[in-house]
C-alpha positions as CSV (number, residue, x, y, z in Angstrom):
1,X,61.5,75.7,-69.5
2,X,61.2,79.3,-69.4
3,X,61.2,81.3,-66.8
4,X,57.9,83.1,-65.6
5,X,59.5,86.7,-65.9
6,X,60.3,85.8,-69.4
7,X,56.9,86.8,-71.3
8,X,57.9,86.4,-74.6
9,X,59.1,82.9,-74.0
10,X,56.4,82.0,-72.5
11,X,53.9,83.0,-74.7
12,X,56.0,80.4,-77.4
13,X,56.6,77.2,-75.2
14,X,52.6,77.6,-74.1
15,X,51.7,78.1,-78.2
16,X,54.0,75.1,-79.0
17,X,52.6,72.8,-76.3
18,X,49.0,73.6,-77.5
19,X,49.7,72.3,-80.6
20,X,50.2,75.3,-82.7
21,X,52.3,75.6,-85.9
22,X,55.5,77.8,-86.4
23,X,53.1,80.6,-88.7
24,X,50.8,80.9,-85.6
25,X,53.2,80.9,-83.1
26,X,55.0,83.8,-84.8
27,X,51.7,85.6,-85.3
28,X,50.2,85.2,-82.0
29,X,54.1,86.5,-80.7
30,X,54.0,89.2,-82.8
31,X,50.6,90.4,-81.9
32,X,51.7,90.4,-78.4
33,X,54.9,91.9,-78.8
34,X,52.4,95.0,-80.7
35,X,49.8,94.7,-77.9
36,X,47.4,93.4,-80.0
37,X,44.8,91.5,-77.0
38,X,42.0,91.3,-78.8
39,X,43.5,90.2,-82.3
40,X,45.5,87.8,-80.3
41,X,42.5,86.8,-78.3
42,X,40.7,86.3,-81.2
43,X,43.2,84.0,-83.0
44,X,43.3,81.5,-80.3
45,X,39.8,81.2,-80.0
46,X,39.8,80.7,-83.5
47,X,42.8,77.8,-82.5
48,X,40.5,76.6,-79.7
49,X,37.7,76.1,-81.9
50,X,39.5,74.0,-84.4
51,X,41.2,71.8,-81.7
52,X,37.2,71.0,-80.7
53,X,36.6,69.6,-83.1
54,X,39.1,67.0,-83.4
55,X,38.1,66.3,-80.4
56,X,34.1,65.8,-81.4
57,X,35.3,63.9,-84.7
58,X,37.7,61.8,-83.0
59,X,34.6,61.1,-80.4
60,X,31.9,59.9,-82.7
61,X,34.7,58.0,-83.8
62,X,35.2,56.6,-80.4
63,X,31.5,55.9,-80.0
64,X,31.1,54.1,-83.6
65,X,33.9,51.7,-82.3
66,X,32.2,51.2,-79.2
67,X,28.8,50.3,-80.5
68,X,30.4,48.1,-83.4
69,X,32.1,46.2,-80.1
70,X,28.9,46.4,-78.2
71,X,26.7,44.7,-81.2
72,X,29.5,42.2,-81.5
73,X,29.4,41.4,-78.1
74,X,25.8,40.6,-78.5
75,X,26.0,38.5,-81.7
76,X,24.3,40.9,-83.8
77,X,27.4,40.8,-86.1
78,X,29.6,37.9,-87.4
């Protein structure tokens, strides 16, 4: 773990744990390391955006699986 005086490092291990790939990573470090905020801002918003909607797609997935149990349940199929 790194430690909290350690920016750089930081920056990574919280980029890594959020699911971001090496290119990212070593964008969004760089535009830190040039004091790029709003670029870098930008960027994982952009990141934050696509991770959203995995979520909603894996959702309606979610509730497709529990209205196929839910019709099951009441005999409406098989």
């Amino acid at each position: 773990m790194a430690r909290a005086s350690d920016k750089q490092a930081l920056l990574y291990e919280n980029l890594c744990d959020a699911g971001c790939g090496s290119q990212m990573i070593e964008k969004c470090v760089s535009m830190a390391g040039n004091h790029q905020q709003e670029e870098l801002l930008r960027v994982l918003a952009g990141q934050r955006e696509e991770l959203m909607k995995v979520i909603h797609t894996n959702q309606k997935r979610v509730d497709c699986l529990d209205f196929l149990v839910y019709q099951i349940n009441r005999g409406n199929i098989l």
